[in-house]
C-alpha atoms as a printed R data frame, in Angstrom:
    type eleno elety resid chain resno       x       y       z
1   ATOM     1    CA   UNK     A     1 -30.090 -15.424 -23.032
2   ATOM     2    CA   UNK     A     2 -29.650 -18.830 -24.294
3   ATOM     3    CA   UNK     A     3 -25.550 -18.463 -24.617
4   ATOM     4    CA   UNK     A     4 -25.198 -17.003 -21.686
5   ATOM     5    CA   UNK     A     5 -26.715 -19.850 -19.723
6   ATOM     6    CA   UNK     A     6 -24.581 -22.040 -21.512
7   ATOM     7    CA   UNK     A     7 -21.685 -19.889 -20.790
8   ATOM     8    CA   UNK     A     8 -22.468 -19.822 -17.106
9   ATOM     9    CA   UNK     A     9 -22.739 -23.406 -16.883
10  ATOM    10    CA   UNK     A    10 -19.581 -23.998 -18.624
11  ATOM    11    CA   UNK     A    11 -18.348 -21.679 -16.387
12  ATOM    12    CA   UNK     A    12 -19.487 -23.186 -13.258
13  ATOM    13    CA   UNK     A    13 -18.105 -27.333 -14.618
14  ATOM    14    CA   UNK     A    14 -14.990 -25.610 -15.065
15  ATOM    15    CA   UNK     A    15 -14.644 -26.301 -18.771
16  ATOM    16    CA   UNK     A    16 -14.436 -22.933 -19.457
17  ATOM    17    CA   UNK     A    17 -11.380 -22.674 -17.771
18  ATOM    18    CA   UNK     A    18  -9.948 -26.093 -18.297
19  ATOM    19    CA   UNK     A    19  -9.079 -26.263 -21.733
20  ATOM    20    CA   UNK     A    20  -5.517 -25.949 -24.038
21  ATOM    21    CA   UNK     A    21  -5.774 -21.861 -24.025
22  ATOM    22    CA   UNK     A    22  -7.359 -21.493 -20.462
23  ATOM    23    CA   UNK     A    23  -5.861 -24.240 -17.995
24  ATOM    24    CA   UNK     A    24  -7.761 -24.551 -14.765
25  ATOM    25    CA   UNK     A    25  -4.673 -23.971 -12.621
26  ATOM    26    CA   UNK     A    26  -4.218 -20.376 -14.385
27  ATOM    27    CA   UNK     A    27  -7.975 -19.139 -13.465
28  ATOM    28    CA   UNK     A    28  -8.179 -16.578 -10.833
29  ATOM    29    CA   UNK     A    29 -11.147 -18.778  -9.777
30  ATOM    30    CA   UNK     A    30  -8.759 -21.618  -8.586
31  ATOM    31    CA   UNK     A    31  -6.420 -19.317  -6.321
32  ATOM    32    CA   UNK     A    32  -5.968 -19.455  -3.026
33  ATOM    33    CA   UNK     A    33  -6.884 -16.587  -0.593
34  ATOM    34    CA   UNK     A    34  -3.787 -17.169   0.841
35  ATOM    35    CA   UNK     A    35  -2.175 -16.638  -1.746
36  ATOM    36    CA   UNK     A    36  -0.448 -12.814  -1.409
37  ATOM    37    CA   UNK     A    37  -1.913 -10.538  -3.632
38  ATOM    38    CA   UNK     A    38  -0.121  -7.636  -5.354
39  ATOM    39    CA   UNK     A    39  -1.568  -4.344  -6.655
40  ATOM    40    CA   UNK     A    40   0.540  -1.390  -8.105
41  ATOM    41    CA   UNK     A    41  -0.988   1.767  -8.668
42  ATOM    42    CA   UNK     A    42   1.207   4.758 -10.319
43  ATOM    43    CA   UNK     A    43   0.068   8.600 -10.096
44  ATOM    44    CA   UNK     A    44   1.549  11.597 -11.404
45  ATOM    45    CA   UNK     A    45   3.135  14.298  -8.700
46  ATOM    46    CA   UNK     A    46  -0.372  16.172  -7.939
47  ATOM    47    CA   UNK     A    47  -2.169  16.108  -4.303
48  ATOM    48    CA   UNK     A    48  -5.183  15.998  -6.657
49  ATOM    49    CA   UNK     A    49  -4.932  12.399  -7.053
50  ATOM    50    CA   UNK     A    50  -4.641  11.576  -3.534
51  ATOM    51    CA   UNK     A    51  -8.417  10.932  -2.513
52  ATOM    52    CA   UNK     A    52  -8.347   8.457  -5.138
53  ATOM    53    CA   UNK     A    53  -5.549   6.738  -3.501
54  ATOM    54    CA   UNK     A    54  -7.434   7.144  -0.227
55  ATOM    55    CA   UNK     A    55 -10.383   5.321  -1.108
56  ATOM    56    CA   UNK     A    56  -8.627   2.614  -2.625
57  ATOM    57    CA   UNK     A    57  -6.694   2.030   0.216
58  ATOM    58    CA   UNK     A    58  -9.689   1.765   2.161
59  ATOM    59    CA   UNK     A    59 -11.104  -0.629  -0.249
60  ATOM    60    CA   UNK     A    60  -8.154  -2.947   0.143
61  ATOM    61    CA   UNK     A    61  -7.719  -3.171   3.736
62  ATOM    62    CA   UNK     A    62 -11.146  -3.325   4.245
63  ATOM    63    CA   UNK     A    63 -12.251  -6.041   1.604
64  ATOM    64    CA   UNK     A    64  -8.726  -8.074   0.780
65  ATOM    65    CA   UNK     A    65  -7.267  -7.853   4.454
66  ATOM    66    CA   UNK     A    66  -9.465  -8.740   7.462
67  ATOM    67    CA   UNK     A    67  -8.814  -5.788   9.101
68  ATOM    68    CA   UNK     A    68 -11.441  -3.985  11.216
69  ATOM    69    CA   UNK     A    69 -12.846  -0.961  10.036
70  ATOM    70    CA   UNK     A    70 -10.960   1.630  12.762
71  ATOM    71    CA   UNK     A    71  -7.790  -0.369  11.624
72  ATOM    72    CA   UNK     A    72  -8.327   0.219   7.532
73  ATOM    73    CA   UNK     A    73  -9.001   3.965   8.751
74  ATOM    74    CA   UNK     A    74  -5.486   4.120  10.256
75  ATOM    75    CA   UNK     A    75  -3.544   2.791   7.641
76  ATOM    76    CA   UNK     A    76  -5.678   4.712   5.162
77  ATOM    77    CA   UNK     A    77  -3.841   7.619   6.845
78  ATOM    78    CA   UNK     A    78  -0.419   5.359   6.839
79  ATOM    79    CA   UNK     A    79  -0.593   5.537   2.628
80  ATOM    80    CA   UNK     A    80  -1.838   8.963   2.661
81  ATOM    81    CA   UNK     A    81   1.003  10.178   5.018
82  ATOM    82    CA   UNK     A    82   4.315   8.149   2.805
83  ATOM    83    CA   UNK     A    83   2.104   9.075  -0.738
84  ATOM    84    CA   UNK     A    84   2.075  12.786   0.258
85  ATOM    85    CA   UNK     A    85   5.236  12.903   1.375
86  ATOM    86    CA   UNK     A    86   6.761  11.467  -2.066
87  ATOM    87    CA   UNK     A    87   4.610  14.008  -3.915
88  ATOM    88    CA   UNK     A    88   6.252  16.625  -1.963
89  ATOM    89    CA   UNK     A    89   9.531  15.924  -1.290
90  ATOM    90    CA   UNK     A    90  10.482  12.557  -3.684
91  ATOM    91    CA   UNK     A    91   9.568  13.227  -7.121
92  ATOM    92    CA   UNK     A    92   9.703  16.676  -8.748
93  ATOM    93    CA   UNK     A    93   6.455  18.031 -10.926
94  ATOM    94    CA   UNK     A    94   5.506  15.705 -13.912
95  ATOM    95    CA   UNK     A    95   7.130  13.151 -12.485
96  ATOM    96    CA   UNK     A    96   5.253   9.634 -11.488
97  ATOM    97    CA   UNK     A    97   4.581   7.958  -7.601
98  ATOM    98    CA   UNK     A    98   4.089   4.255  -7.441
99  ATOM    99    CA   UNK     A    99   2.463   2.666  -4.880
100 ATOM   100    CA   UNK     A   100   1.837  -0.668  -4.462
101 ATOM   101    CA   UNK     A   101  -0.013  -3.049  -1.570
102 ATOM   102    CA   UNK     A   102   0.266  -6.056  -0.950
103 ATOM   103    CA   UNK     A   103  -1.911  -8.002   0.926
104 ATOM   104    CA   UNK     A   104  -2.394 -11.756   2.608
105 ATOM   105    CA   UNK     A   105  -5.919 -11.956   3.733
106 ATOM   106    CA   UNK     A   106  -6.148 -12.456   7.321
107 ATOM   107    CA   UNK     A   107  -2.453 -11.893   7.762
108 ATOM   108    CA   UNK     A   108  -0.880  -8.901   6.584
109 ATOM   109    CA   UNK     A   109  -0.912  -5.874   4.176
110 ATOM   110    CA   UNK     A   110   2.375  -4.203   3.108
111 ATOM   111    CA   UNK     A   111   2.718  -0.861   1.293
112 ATOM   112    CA   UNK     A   112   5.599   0.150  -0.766
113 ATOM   113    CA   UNK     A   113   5.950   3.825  -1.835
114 ATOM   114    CA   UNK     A   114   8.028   4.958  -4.544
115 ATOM   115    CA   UNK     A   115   9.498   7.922  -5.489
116 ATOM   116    CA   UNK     A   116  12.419   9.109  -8.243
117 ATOM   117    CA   UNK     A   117  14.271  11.346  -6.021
118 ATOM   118    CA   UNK     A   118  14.100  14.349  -8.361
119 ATOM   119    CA   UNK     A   119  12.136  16.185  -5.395
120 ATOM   120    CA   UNK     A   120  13.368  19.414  -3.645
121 ATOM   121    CA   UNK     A   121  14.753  17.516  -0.549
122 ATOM   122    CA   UNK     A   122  16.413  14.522  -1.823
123 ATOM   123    CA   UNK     A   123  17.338  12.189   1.372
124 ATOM   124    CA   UNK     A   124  19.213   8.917   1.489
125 ATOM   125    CA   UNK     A   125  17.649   5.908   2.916
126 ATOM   126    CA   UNK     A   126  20.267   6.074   5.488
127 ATOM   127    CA   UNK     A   127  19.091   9.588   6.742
128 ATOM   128    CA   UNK     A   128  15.647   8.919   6.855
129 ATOM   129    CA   UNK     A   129  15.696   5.615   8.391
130 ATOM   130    CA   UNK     A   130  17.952   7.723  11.256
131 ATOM   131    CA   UNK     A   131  15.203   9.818  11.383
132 ATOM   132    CA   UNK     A   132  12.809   8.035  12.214
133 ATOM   133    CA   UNK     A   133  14.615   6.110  15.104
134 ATOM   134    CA   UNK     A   134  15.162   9.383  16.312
135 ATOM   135    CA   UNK     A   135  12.020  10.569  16.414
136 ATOM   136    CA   UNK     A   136   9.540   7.991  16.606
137 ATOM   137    CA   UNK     A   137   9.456   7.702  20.611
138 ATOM   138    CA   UNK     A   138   9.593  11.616  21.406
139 ATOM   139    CA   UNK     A   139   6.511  12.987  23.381
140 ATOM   140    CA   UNK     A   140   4.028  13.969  20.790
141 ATOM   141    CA   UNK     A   141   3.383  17.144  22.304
142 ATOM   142    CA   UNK     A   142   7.369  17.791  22.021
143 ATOM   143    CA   UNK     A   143   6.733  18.918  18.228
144 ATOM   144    CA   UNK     A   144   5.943  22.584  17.805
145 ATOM   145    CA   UNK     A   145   5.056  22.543  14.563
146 ATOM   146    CA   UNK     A   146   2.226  22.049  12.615
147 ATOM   147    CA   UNK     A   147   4.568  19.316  10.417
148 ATOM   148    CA   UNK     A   148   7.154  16.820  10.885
149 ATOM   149    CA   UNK     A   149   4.634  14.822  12.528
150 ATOM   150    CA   UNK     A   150   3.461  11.592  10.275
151 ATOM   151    CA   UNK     A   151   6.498   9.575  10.243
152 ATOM   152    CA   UNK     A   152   7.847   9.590  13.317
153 ATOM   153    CA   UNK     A   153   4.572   9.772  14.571
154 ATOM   154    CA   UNK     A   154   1.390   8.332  12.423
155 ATOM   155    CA   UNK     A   155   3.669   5.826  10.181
156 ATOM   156    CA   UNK     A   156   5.718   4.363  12.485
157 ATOM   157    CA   UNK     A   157   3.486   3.685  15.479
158 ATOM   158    CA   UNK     A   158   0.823   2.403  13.257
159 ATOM   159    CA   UNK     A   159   2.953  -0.532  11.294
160 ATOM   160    CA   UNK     A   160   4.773  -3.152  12.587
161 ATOM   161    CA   UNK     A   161   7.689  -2.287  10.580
162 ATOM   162    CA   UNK     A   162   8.854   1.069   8.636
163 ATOM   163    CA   UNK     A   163  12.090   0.931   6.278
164 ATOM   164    CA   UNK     A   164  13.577   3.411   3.506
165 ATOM   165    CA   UNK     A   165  15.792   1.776   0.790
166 ATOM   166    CA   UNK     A   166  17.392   3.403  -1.721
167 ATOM   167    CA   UNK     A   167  15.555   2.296  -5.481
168 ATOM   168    CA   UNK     A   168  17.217   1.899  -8.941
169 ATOM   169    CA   UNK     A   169  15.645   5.296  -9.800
170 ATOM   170    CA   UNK     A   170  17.678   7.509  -7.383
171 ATOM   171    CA   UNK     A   171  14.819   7.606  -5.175
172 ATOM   172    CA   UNK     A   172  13.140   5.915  -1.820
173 ATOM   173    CA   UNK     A   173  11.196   3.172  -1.684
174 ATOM   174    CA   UNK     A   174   9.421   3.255   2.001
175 ATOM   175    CA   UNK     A   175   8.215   0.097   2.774
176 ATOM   176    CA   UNK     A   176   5.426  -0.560   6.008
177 ATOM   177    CA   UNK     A   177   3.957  -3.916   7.114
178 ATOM   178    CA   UNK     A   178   1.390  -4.561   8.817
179 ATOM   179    CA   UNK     A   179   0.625  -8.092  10.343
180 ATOM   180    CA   UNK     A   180  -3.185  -8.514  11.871
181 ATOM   181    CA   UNK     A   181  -2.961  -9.246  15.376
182 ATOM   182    CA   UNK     A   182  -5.916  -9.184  17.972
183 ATOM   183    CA   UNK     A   183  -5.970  -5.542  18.196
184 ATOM   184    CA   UNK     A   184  -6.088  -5.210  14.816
185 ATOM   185    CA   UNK     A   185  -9.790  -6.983  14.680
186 ATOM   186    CA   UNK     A   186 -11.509  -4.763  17.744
Protein backbone atom coordinates (compact mmCIF):
# COMPACT_ATOMS: atom_id res chain seq x y z
CA UNK A 1 0.00 0.00 0.00
CA UNK A 2 2.98 1.95 0.84
CA UNK A 3 4.20 2.27 -3.09
CA UNK A 4 1.20 2.99 -4.23
CA UNK A 5 0.77 6.08 -2.10
CA UNK A 6 3.98 7.10 -3.18
CA UNK A 7 3.07 6.44 -6.69
CA UNK A 8 -0.10 8.47 -6.39
CA UNK A 9 1.60 11.32 -4.99
CA UNK A 10 4.20 11.34 -7.57
CA UNK A 11 1.53 11.14 -9.74
CA UNK A 12 -0.44 13.97 -8.53
CA UNK A 13 3.28 16.62 -8.32
CA UNK A 14 3.59 15.63 -11.75
CA UNK A 15 6.98 13.99 -11.43
CA UNK A 16 5.75 11.01 -12.65
CA UNK A 17 5.15 12.43 -15.79
CA UNK A 18 7.84 15.03 -15.96
CA UNK A 19 10.89 13.25 -16.32
CA UNK A 20 13.55 12.31 -19.51
CA UNK A 21 11.24 9.11 -20.60
CA UNK A 22 7.78 10.67 -19.64
CA UNK A 23 7.76 14.58 -20.43
CA UNK A 24 4.84 16.40 -18.92
CA UNK A 25 3.72 17.85 -22.25
CA UNK A 26 3.28 14.10 -23.65
CA UNK A 27 0.80 12.97 -20.63
CA UNK A 28 -2.73 12.54 -21.58
CA UNK A 29 -3.21 14.30 -18.19
CA UNK A 30 -1.92 17.68 -19.64
CA UNK A 31 -4.29 17.73 -22.85
CA UNK A 32 -6.68 19.91 -23.61
CA UNK A 33 -10.42 18.99 -23.96
CA UNK A 34 -10.35 20.91 -26.84
CA UNK A 35 -8.14 19.25 -28.23
CA UNK A 36 -10.00 16.84 -31.14
CA UNK A 37 -9.90 13.45 -30.25
CA UNK A 38 -9.62 10.52 -32.68
CA UNK A 39 -10.80 6.91 -32.25
CA UNK A 40 -10.66 4.16 -35.03
CA UNK A 41 -12.38 1.08 -34.56
CA UNK A 42 -12.08 -1.80 -37.41
CA UNK A 43 -14.67 -4.85 -37.62
CA UNK A 44 -14.85 -7.67 -39.84
CA UNK A 45 -18.00 -7.81 -42.52
CA UNK A 46 -20.63 -9.48 -39.92
CA UNK A 47 -23.97 -7.58 -38.63
CA UNK A 48 -22.92 -9.51 -35.50
CA UNK A 49 -20.57 -6.92 -34.52
CA UNK A 50 -22.81 -4.10 -34.92
CA UNK A 51 -24.35 -3.72 -31.29
CA UNK A 52 -20.91 -3.38 -30.24
CA UNK A 53 -20.46 -0.52 -32.50
CA UNK A 54 -23.80 0.78 -31.23
CA UNK A 55 -22.96 1.08 -27.77
CA UNK A 56 -19.78 2.60 -28.36
CA UNK A 57 -21.15 5.14 -30.31
CA UNK A 58 -23.40 5.94 -27.63
CA UNK A 59 -20.60 6.05 -25.25
CA UNK A 60 -18.80 8.66 -27.31
CA UNK A 61 -21.39 11.09 -28.05
CA UNK A 62 -22.68 10.84 -24.84
CA UNK A 63 -19.44 11.13 -22.62
CA UNK A 64 -16.67 12.89 -25.17
CA UNK A 65 -19.27 15.22 -27.03
CA UNK A 66 -21.79 17.30 -25.02
CA UNK A 67 -24.50 16.14 -26.78
CA UNK A 68 -27.90 15.51 -25.15
CA UNK A 69 -29.02 12.19 -24.68
CA UNK A 70 -32.04 12.20 -27.61
CA UNK A 71 -29.15 13.68 -29.80
CA UNK A 72 -26.40 10.64 -29.02
CA UNK A 73 -29.59 8.36 -29.75
CA UNK A 74 -29.86 9.83 -33.27
CA UNK A 75 -26.52 9.66 -34.36
CA UNK A 76 -26.22 6.26 -32.70
CA UNK A 77 -28.61 5.39 -35.57
CA UNK A 78 -26.39 7.80 -38.04
CA UNK A 79 -23.22 5.08 -37.45
CA UNK A 80 -25.47 2.21 -37.41
CA UNK A 81 -27.18 3.25 -40.74
CA UNK A 82 -23.38 4.13 -42.93
CA UNK A 83 -21.73 0.84 -40.75
CA UNK A 84 -24.54 -1.43 -42.05
CA UNK A 85 -24.58 -0.23 -45.18
CA UNK A 86 -20.65 -0.90 -45.75
CA UNK A 87 -21.20 -4.40 -44.35
CA UNK A 88 -23.69 -4.92 -46.97
CA UNK A 89 -22.90 -3.34 -49.90
CA UNK A 90 -18.91 -2.00 -49.41
CA UNK A 91 -16.83 -4.77 -48.38
CA UNK A 92 -17.38 -8.39 -49.45
CA UNK A 93 -17.33 -11.39 -46.60
CA UNK A 94 -13.98 -11.58 -44.60
CA UNK A 95 -13.25 -8.43 -45.46
CA UNK A 96 -12.66 -5.48 -42.66
CA UNK A 97 -15.00 -1.97 -41.93
CA UNK A 98 -13.25 0.90 -40.28
CA UNK A 99 -14.87 3.35 -38.53
CA UNK A 100 -13.56 6.06 -36.90
CA UNK A 101 -15.07 9.29 -34.72
CA UNK A 102 -13.84 12.04 -34.07
CA UNK A 103 -14.88 14.25 -31.60
CA UNK A 104 -14.30 18.07 -30.12
CA UNK A 105 -16.08 18.22 -26.87
CA UNK A 106 -18.70 20.73 -26.90
CA UNK A 107 -18.30 21.28 -30.61
CA UNK A 108 -18.55 18.57 -32.92
CA UNK A 109 -18.31 14.77 -33.61
CA UNK A 110 -17.44 13.47 -37.11
CA UNK A 111 -17.74 9.86 -38.32
CA UNK A 112 -15.84 8.40 -41.12
CA UNK A 113 -16.90 4.98 -42.52
CA UNK A 114 -14.79 2.87 -44.53
CA UNK A 115 -15.24 0.30 -46.77
CA UNK A 116 -12.88 -1.71 -49.59
CA UNK A 117 -15.32 -1.74 -52.31
CA UNK A 118 -15.16 -5.50 -52.86
CA UNK A 119 -19.07 -5.51 -51.96
CA UNK A 120 -21.85 -6.71 -54.37
CA UNK A 121 -22.86 -3.10 -55.40
CA UNK A 122 -19.75 -1.23 -55.83
CA UNK A 123 -20.73 2.68 -56.31
CA UNK A 124 -18.51 5.64 -57.01
CA UNK A 125 -18.44 8.52 -54.72
CA UNK A 126 -19.81 10.46 -57.53
CA UNK A 127 -23.05 8.28 -57.72
CA UNK A 128 -23.76 8.19 -54.28
CA UNK A 129 -23.15 11.68 -53.42
CA UNK A 130 -25.92 12.23 -56.55
CA UNK A 131 -27.94 10.15 -54.67
CA UNK A 132 -28.31 11.56 -51.94
CA UNK A 133 -29.02 15.15 -53.34
CA UNK A 134 -31.60 13.46 -55.06
CA UNK A 135 -33.23 11.99 -52.51
CA UNK A 136 -32.68 13.61 -49.36
CA UNK A 137 -35.71 16.24 -49.65
CA UNK A 138 -38.43 13.73 -51.14
CA UNK A 139 -41.61 13.26 -48.93
CA UNK A 140 -40.81 10.45 -46.62
CA UNK A 141 -43.92 8.79 -47.22
CA UNK A 142 -42.91 8.90 -51.14
CA UNK A 143 -40.72 5.61 -50.48
CA UNK A 144 -42.61 2.37 -50.89
CA UNK A 145 -40.28 0.27 -49.67
CA UNK A 146 -39.29 -1.08 -46.63
CA UNK A 147 -35.40 0.16 -47.69
CA UNK A 148 -33.67 2.87 -49.35
CA UNK A 149 -34.59 4.92 -46.52
CA UNK A 150 -31.39 5.82 -44.11
CA UNK A 151 -29.40 7.95 -46.30
CA UNK A 152 -31.44 10.06 -47.92
CA UNK A 153 -33.47 10.04 -45.05
CA UNK A 154 -31.90 9.23 -41.35
CA UNK A 155 -28.12 10.26 -42.41
CA UNK A 156 -28.55 13.18 -44.12
CA UNK A 157 -31.18 15.08 -42.15
CA UNK A 158 -29.49 14.20 -38.98
CA UNK A 159 -25.73 15.70 -39.79
CA UNK A 160 -24.80 18.86 -40.79
CA UNK A 161 -22.86 17.55 -43.58
CA UNK A 162 -22.82 14.01 -45.55
CA UNK A 163 -19.97 13.32 -48.27
CA UNK A 164 -18.71 10.02 -50.16
CA UNK A 165 -15.04 10.07 -51.39
CA UNK A 166 -13.49 7.61 -53.14
CA UNK A 167 -10.45 5.83 -50.62
CA UNK A 168 -7.03 4.37 -51.65
CA UNK A 169 -8.65 0.92 -51.19
CA UNK A 170 -11.19 1.07 -54.10
CA UNK A 171 -13.80 1.77 -51.70
CA UNK A 172 -16.00 4.78 -49.95
CA UNK A 173 -15.17 6.60 -47.25
CA UNK A 174 -18.62 8.42 -46.03
CA UNK A 175 -17.85 11.09 -43.96
CA UNK A 176 -20.84 13.01 -41.50
CA UNK A 177 -20.31 15.98 -39.15
CA UNK A 178 -22.03 17.01 -36.73
CA UNK A 179 -21.53 20.51 -35.03
CA UNK A 180 -23.59 21.01 -31.49
CA UNK A 181 -25.89 23.74 -31.86
CA UNK A 182 -28.81 24.69 -29.41
CA UNK A 183 -30.99 22.00 -30.57
CA UNK A 184 -28.54 19.68 -30.18
CA UNK A 185 -28.53 20.24 -26.12
CA UNK A 186 -32.64 20.05 -25.58
Amino acid sequence: MDSLNTTLEKVVDNSIINDENHPVENSVLTKSIDSPIKISIIIPTNAYFMSGIRDFTMTVVQNMTGFSEKWAYRFQSVVDELTNNAIEFGSAVGKEVMISFVSVQGKSIEVFVEDTGTGPNKKTSTEMNEYVKTHKNLDPLSFTSIRGRGLAQIVSNWTDSIEFIDNKNGGLTVHVVKNIGLEENL
